[in-house]
C-alpha positions, -999 to 999 in steps of 0.1 A, spaced: -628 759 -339 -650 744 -314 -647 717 -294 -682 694 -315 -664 703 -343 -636 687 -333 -649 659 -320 -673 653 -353 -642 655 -379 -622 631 -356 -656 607 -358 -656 613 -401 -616 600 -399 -618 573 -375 -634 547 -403 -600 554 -423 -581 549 -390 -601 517 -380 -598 502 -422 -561 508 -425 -556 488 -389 -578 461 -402 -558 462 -435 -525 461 -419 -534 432 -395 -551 416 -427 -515 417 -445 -501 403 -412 -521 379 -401 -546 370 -430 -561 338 -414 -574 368 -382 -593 388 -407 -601 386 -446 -581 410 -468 -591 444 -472 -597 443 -508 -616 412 -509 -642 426 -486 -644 459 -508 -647 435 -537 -676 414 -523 -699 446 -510 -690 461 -546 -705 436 -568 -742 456 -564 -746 482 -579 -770 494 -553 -742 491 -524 -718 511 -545 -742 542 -547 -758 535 -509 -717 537 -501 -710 571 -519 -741 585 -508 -734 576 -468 -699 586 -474 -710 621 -492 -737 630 -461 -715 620 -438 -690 647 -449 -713 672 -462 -730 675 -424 -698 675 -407 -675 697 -426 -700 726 -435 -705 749 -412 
């Protein structure tokens, strides 16, 4: 494997890293950052954010993983 390619799927993970950090401090500490799941619910009331989400989420993997 080469070494971009490395370097790009740790760049796709790091997002998942970074939320459960945030949602582990936000269990913690809640008055440092809002709960996980209240942020998720407030950006999912739109529909339009739900599929802008799936669709960043989708290229995102699509262009890193295929080869």
């Amino acid at each position: 494997m080469k070494l971009s390619a490395i370097i790009w799927d740790a760049l796709y993970v790091l997002p998942i890293f970074a939320m459960v950090i945030i949602w582990w401090i936000g269990r913690i500490k809640p008055n440092v950052f809002t709960r996980v799941s209240e942020v998720i619910e407030l950006i999912m009331i739109k529909r339009t954010t739900r599929i802008a989400i799936i669709t960043v989420w989708w290229w995102l993997g699509w262009h890193f993983f295929s080869d």
